[in-house]
N, C-alpha and C positions, 0 to 999 in steps of 0.2 A: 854064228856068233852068239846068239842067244838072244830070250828077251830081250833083257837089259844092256843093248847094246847102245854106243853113241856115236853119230856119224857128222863127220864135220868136212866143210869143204865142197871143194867142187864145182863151183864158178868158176867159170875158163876166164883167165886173167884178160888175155890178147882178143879173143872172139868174142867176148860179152863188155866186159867192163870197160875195154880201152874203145875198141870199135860200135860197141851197141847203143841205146839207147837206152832210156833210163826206163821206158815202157818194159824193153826186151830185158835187163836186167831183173826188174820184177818179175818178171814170167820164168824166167830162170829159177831165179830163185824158189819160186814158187814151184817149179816142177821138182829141181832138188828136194826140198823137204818133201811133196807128197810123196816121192820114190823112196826116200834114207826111212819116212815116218818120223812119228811125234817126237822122238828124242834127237833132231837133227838140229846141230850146232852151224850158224848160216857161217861162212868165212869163204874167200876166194882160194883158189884150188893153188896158188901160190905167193909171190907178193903182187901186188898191185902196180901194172907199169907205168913208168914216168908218160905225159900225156892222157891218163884217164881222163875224160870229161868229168870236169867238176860235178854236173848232177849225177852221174852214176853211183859215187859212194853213198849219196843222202837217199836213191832206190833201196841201196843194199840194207843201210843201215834204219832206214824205215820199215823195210820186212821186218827186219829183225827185232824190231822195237813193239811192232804189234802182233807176233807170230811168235809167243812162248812154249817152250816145247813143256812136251811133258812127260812129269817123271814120280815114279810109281815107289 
């Protein structure tokens, strides 16, 4: 794909976000980006299902708050 490529997504909606923890959500996340690399856009791998645990999205959106990707 090249350098400058950008990868978004990838959090399993049902196996992380709905069923996980908010520890296990951050570890995810956390593996996605080091795998996709610096220009990785954090988002769930599709919508988010009715039932998430309320603290799952504040994980998600906490990564992503202090994890800016970078761009050249």
């Amino acid at each position: 794909m090249g350098e400058n490529h950008i990868i978004l997504g990838n959090v399993a909606t049902v196996g992380v976000l709905r069923t996980g923890t908010p520890d296990e959500v951050t570890a995810t996340v956390a593996a996605c980006h080091r795998d996709a690399g610096p220009r990785y856009v954090i988002g769930a791998g599709c919508e988010v299902p009715r039932d998430t645990p309320a603290a799952n999205m504040p994980a998600l959106t906490d990564y992503a708050n202090t994890h800016q990707p970078v761009l050249r």
